[in-house]
C-alpha positions in Angstrom: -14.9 17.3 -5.6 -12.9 18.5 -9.2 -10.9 15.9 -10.8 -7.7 16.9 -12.7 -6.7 15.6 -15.6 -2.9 16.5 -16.3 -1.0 13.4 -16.2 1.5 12.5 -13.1 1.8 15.1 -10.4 3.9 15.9 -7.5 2.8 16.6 -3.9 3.8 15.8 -0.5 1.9 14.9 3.0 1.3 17.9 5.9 0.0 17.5 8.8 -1.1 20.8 10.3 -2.3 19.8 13.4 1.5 19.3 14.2 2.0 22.7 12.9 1.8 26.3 14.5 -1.1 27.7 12.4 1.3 30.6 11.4 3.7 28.4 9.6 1.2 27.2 7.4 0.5 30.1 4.7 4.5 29.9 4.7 4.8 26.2 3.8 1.9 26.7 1.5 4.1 29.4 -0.7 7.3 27.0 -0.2 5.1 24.3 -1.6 3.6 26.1 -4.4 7.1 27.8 -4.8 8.9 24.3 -5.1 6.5 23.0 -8.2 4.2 21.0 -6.4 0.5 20.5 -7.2 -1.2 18.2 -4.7 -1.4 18.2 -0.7 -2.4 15.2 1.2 -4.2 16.0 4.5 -5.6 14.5 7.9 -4.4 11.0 7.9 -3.3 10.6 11.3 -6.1 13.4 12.8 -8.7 11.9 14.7 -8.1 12.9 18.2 -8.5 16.6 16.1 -10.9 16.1 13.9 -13.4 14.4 17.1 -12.3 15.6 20.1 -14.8 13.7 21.6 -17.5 11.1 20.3 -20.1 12.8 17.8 -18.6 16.1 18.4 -16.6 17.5 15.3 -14.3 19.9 14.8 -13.5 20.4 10.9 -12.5 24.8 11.5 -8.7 24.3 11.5 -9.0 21.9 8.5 -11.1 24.2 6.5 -8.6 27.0 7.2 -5.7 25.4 6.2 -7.9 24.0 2.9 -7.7 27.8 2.3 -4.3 28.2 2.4 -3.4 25.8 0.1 -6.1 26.4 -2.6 -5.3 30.0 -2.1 -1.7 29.0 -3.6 -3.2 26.8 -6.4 -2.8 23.5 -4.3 -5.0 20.7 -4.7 -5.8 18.3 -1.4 -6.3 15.1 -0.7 -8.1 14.3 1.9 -7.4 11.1 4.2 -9.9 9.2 6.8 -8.1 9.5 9.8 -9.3 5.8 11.3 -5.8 4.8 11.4 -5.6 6.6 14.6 -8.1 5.8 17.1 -7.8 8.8 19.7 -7.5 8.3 23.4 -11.4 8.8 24.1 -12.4 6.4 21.9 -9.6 3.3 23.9 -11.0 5.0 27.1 -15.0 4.2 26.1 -14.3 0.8 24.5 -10.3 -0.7 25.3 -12.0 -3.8 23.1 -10.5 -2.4 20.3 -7.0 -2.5 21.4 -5.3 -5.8 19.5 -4.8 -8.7 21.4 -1.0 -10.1 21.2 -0.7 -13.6 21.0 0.8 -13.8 24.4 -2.9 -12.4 26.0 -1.3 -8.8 26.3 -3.2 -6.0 24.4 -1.6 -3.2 22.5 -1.1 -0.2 24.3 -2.4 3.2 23.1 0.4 5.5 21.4 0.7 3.7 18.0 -0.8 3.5 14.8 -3.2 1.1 13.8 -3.7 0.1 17.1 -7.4 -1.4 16.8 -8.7 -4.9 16.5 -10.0 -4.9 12.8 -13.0 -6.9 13.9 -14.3 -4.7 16.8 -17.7 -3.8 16.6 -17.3 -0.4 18.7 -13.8 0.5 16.2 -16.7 0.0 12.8 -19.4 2.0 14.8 -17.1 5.2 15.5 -14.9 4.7 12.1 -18.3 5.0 10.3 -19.7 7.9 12.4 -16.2 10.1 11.4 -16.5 8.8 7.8 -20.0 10.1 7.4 -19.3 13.4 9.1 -16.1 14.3 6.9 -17.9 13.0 4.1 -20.7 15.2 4.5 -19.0 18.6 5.2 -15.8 17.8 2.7 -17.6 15.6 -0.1 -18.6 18.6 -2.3 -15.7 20.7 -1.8 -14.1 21.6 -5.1 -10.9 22.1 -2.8 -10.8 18.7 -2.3 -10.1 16.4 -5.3 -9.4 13.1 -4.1 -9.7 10.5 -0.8 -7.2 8.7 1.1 -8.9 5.4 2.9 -7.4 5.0 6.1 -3.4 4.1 5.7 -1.5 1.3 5.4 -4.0 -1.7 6.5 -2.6 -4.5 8.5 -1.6 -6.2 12.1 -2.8 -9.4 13.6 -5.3 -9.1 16.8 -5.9 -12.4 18.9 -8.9 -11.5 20.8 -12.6 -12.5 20.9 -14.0 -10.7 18.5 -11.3 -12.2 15.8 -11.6 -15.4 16.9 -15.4 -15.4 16.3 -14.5 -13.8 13.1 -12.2 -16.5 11.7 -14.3 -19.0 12.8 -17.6 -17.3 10.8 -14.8 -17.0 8.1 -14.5 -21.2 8.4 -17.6 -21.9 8.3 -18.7 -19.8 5.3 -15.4 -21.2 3.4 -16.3 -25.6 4.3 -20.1 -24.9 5.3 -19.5 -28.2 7.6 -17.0 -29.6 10.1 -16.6 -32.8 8.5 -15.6 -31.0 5.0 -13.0 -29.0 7.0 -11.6 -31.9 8.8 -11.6 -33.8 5.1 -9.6 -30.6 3.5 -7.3 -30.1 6.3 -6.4 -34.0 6.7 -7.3 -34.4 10.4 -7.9 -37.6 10.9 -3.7 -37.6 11.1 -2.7 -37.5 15.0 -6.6 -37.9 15.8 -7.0 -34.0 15.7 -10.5 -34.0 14.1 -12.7 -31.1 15.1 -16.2 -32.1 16.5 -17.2 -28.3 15.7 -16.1 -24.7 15.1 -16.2 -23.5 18.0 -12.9 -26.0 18.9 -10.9 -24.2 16.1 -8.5 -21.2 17.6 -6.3 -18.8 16.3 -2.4 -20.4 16.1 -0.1 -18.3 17.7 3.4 -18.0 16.8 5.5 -20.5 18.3 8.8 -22.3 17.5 8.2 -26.4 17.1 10.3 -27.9 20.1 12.6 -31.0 20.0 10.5 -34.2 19.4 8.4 -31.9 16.8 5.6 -30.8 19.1 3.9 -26.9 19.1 3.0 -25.8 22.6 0.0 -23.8 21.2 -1.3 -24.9 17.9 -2.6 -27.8 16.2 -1.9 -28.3 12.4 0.2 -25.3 12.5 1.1 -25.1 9.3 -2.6 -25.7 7.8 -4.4 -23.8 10.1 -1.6 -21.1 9.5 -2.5 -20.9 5.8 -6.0 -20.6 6.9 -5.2 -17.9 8.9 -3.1 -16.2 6.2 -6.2 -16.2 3.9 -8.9 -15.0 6.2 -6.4 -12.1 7.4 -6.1 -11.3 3.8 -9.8 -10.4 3.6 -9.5 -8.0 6.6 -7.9 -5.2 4.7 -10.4 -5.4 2.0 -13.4 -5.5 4.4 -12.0 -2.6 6.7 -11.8 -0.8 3.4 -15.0 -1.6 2.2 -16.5 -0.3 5.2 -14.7 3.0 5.0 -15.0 3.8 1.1 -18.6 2.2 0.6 -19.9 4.9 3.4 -17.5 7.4 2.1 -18.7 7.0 -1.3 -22.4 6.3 0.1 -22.3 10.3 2.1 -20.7 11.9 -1.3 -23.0 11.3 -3.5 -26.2 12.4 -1.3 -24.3 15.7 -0.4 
């Protein structure tokens, strides 16, 4: 992987598995012809780049890598784990999100995973390692993409656990939660973790009460600061391995 050096550059995204492959030597010459110097690439491929699990299909990336280098183009190349592919909801629908209402996220988005499934870690590290491995010492290729635009809120299971792991490693004990989040007000002390869920949006009603969560606002904030860690952990997981398979290659 070369690095450049020559101070701000311009480039653009492509996507060339939405592409006839004939267009693309003529988009590479419009892009070289236009001034620009970087390609990003396979963001949003996964369903292309896996067809199905541990079987890998990196051809038609390699031959449009061609194209563009061929025209003086660098690339950037993305993890596509943005887009879990069809086979991957079929084999474990776990990793769909969980609305707060108890309805799960269809397939046919983006970002439609749970960012605490176990099966969603297992197969984003599987396609991390194998583009790692065939692109990492490409000189084609001078920099990575992780994954785009973290974010989204799941309600299911494997959350839950998560936030309540979260909890515990923030108080270390019930009774220093209950002391930081004052409640002994209303009698809504917490005999454990376990009895700590995730608050779900809901308007307060007349007379001041929430239907589904105690100490909204508090647990809320809780809830605001744990979520924060997500994006940082899911990108941990991808550039750590990423950065792990490079420098073996």
């Amino acid at each position: 992987m070369a690095a450049t050096n020559r101070g701000i550059q311009l480039g653009t995204a492509y996507y060339p598995e939405q592409s006839p492959r004939e267009r693309w030597a003529e988009d590479a010459r419009l892009m070289a012809d236009a001034g620009l110097s970087l390609v990003r690439l396979g963001e949003f491929a996964w369903a292309e780049l896996e067809p199905e699990a541990g079987r890998f299909d990196f051809g038609w990336l390699d031959e449009a890598l061609d194209l563009f280098a061929e025209h003086g183009l660098e690339l950037v190349l993305s993890t596509p784990t943005a887009t879990p592919p069809a086979w991957l909801v079929r084999e474990h629908p776990d990793i769909l999100p969980l609305a707060a209402d108890g309805r799960r996220i269809g397939f046919g988005n983006r970002r439609h995973y749970c960012p605490n499934a176990p099966a969603l870690h297992a197969a984003t590290d599987r396609i991390v390692s194998a583009l790692g491995t065939h692109f990492g010492p490409d000189a084609r290729v001078c920099a990575w993409q992780i994954d785009n635009e973290f974010g989204g809120r799941c309600y299911c299971d494997h959350c839950r656990a998560a936030f309540r792991l979260w909890l515990r490693s923030k108080y270390g004990t019930i009774d220093s939660l209950n002391d930081s989040w004052g409640t002994a007000f209303w009698s809504q002390r917490y005999d454990s973790f376990d009895d700590v869920g995730l608050p779900a949006p809901d308007s307060i009603r007349p007379g001041g009460f929430s239907r589904r969560a105690l100490l909204p606002g508090v647990i809320w904030h809780a809830l605001h600061r744990f979520e924060q860690r997500l994006p940082a952990s899911l990108f941990r997981l991808i550039g750590f391995r990423l950065l792990a398979v490079i420098e073996q290659t």
